[in-house]
SEKOLGU-934590 format. One record per residue: residue number from 1; x, y, z of N, C-alpha, C in turn. Coordinates in Angstrom, 2 decimals, m for minus. Layout:
BEGIN
ATOM|NUM|X|Y|Z|X|Y|Z|X|Y|Z $
...
END
This chain:
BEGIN
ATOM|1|5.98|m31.64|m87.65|4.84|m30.83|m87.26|5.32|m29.52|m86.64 $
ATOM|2|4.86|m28.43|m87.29|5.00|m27.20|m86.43|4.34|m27.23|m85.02 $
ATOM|3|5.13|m26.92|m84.20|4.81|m26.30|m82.59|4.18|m25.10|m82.26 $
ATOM|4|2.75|m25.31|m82.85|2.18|m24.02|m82.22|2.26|m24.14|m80.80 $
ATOM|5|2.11|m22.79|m80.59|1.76|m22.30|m79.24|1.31|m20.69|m78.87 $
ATOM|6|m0.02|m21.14|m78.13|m0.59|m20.07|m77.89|m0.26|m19.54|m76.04 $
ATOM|7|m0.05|m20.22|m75.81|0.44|m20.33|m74.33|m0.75|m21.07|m73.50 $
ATOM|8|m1.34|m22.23|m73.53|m1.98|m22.62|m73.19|m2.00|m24.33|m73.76 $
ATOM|9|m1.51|m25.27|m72.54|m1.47|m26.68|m73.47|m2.94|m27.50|m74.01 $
ATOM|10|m3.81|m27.26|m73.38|m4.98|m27.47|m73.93|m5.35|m26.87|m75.33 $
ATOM|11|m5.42|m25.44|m75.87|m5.02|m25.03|m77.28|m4.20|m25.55|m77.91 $
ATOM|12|m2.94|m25.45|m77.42|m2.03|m26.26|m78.22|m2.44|m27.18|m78.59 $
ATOM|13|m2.82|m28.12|m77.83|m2.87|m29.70|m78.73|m3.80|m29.33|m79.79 $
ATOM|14|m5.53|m28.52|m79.13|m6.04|m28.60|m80.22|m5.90|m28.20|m81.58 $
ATOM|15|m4.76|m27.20|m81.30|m3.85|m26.72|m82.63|m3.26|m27.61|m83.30 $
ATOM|16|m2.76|m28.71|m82.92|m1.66|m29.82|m83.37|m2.81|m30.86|m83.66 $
ATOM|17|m3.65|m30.97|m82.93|m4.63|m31.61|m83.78|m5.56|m31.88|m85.02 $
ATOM|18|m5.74|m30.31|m84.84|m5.90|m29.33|m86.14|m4.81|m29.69|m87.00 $
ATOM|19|m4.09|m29.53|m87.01|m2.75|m29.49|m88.38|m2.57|m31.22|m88.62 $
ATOM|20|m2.24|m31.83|m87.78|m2.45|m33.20|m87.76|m3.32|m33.39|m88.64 $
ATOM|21|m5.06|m32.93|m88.67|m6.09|m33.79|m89.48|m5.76|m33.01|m90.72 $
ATOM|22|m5.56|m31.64|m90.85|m5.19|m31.60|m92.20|m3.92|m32.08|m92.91 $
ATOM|23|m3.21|m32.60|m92.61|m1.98|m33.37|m93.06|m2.22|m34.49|m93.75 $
ATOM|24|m2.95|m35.59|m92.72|m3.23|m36.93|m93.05|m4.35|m37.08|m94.07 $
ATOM|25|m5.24|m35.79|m93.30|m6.91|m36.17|m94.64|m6.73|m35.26|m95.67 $
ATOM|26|m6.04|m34.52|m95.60|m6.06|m33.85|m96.55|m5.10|m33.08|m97.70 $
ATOM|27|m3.86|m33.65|m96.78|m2.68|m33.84|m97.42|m2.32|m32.04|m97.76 $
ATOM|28|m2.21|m31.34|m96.29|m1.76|m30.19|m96.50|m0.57|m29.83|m96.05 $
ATOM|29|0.46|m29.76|m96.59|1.89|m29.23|m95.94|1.87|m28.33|m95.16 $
ATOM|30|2.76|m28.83|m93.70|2.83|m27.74|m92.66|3.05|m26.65|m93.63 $
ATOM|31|4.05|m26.22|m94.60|4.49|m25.64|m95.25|3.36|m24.59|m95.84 $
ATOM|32|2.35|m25.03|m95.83|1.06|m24.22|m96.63|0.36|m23.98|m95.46 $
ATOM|33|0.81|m24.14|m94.21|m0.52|m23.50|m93.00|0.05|m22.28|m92.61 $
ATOM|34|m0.46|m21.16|m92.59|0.45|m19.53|m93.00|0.12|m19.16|m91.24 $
ATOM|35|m0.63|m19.72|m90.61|m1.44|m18.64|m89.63|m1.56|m19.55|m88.48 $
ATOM|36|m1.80|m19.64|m87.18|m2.43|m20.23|m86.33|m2.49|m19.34|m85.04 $
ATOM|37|m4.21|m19.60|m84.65|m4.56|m18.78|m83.85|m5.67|m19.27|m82.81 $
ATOM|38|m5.38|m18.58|m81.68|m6.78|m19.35|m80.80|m7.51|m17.87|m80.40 $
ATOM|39|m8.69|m17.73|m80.57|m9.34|m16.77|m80.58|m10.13|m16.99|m79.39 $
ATOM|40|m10.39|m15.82|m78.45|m11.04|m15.74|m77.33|m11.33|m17.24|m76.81 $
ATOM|41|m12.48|m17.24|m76.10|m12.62|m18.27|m75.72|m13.06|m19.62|m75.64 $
ATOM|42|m13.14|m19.47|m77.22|m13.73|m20.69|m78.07|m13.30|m21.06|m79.19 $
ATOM|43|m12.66|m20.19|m79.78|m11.78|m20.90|m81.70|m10.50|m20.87|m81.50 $
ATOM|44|m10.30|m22.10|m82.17|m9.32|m22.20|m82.76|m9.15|m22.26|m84.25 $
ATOM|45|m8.14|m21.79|m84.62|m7.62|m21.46|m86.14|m6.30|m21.35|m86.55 $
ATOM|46|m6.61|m21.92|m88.11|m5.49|m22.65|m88.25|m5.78|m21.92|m90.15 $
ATOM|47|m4.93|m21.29|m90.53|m4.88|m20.58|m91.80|m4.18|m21.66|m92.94 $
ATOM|48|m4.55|m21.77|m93.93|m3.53|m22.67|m95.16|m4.32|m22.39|m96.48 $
ATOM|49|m3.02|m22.95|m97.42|m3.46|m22.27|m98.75|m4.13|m23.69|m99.60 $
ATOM|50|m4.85|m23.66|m100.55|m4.97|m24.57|m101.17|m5.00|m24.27|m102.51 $
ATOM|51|m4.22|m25.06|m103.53|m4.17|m24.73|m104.73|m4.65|m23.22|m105.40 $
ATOM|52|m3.91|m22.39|m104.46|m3.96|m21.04|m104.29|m4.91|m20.05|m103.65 $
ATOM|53|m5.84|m21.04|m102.85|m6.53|m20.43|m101.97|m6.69|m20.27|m100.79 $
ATOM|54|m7.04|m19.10|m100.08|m7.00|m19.07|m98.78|m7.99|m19.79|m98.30 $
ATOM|55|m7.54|m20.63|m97.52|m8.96|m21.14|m96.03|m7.91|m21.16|m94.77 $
ATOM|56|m9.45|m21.71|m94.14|m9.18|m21.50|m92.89|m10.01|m22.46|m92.10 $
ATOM|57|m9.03|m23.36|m91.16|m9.49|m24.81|m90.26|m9.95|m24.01|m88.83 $
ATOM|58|m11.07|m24.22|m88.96|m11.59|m23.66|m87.08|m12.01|m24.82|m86.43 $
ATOM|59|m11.79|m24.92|m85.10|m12.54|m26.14|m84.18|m13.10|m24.75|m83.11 $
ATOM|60|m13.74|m25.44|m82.37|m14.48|m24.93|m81.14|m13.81|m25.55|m80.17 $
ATOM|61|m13.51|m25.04|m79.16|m12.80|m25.72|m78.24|m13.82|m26.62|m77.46 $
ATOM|62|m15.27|m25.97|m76.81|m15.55|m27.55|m76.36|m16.19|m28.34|m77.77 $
ATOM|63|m15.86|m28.45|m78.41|m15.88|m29.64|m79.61|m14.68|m29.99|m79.91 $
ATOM|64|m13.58|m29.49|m80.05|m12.34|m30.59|m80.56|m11.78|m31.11|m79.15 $
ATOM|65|m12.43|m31.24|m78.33|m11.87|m32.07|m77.19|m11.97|m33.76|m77.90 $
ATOM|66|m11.51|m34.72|m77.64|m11.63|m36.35|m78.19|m12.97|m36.37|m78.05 $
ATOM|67|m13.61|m37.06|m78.89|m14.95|m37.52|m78.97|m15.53|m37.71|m80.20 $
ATOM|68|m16.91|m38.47|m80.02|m17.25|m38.98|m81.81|m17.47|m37.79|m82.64 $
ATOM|69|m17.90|m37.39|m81.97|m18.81|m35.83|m82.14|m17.71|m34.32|m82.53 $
ATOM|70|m16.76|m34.80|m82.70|m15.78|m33.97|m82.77|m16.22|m33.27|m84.05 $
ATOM|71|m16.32|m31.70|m83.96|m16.51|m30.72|m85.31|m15.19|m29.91|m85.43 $
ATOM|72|m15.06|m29.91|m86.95|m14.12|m29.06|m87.22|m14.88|m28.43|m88.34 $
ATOM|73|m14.95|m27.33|m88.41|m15.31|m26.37|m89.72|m13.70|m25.89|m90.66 $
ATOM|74|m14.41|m26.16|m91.77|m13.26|m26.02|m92.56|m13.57|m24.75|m93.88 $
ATOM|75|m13.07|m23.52|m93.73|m13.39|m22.65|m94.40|m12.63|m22.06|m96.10 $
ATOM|76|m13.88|m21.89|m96.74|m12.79|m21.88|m97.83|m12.95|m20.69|m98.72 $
ATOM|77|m11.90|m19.69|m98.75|m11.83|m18.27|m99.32|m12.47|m17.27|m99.33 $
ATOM|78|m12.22|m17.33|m97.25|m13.65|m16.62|m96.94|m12.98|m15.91|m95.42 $
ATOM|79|m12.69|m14.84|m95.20|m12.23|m14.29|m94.26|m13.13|m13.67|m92.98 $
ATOM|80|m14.57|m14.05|m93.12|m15.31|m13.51|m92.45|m15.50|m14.34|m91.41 $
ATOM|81|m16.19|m13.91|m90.00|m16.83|m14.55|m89.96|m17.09|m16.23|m89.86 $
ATOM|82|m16.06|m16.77|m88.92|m15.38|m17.94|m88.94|m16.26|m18.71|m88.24 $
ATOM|83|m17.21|m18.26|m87.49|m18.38|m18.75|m86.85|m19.61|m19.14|m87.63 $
ATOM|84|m20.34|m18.59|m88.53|m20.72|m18.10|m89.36|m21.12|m19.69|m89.80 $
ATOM|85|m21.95|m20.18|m90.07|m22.49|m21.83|m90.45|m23.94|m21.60|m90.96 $
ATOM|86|m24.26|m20.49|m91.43|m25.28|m20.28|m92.86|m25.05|m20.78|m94.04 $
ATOM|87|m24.24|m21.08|m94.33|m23.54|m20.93|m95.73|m22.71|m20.73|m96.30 $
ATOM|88|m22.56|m19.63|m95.92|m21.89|m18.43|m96.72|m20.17|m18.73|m96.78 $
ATOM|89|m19.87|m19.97|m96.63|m18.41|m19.92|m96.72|m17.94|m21.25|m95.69 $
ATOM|90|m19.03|m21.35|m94.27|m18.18|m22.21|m93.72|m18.72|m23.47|m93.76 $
ATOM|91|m18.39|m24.31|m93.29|m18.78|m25.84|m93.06|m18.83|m26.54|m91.72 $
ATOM|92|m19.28|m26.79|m90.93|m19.33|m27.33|m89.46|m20.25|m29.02|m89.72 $
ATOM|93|m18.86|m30.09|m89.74|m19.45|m31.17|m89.36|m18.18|m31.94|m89.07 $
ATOM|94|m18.63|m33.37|m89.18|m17.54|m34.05|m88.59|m15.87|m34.03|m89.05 $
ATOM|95|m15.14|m34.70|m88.90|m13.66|m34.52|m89.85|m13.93|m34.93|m91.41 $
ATOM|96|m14.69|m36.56|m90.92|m14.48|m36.89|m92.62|m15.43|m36.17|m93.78 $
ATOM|97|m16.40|m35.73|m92.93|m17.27|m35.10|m93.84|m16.75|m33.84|m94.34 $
ATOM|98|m16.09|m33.18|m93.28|m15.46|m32.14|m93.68|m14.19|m32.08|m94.92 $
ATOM|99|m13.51|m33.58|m94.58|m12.93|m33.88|m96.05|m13.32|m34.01|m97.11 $
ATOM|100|m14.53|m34.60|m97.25|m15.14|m35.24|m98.60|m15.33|m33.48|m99.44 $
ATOM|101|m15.78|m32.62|m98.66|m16.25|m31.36|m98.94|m15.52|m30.54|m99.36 $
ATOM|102|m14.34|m30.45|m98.52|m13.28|m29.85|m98.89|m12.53|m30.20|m100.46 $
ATOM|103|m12.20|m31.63|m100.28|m11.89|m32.35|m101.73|m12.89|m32.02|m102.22 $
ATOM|104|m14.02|m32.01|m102.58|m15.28|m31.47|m103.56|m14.98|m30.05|m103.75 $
ATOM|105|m14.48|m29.54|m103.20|m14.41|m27.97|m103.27|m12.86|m27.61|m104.32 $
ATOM|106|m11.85|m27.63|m103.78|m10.93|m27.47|m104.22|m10.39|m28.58|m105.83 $
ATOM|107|m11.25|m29.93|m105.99|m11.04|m30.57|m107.37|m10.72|m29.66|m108.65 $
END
């Protein structure tokens, strides 16, 4: 596992958490996560390619704390606007749902 660090161990993990769920659910090589970032005072982000496309893994920080309820939005070839849960690119729900979607997306 890459060692992000933003300078903050609370980000961090949620960074490593982040890369963690895309590894296991989704079978993304550290190798393909290009970017990681914690943005002001609520995102986190986590950049990777998929079968040649850019996305991008965001959590909210008070949501990827442990819990059932845990959201991760998982974005796909869409640089805008990472908040953004109209439509237009992102996805905000749980992990596995966020897998099933993702695999639906990239097939």
């Amino acid at each position: 596992m890459i060692n992000y660090s933003v300078g903050h161990p609370e980000h961090d993990s949620a960074l490593q958490r982040m890369q963690q769920l895309l590894r296991e659910e989704l079978g993304i090589r550290d190798s393909e996560i290009t970017h990681s970032c914690y943005h002001g005072t609520s995102r986190h982000v986590l950049s990777f390619m998929v079968n040649g496309r850019a996305c991008r893994a965001v959590s909210f920080a008070d949501q990827f704390k442990p819990n059932p309820e845990g959201k991760v939005a998982v974005q796909l070839g869409k640089a805008s606007a990472a908040h953004d849960d109209t439509g237009k690119g992102s996805m905000y729900m749980t992990p596995m749902e966020t897998v099933e979607r993702v695999r639906a997306m990239i097939a």
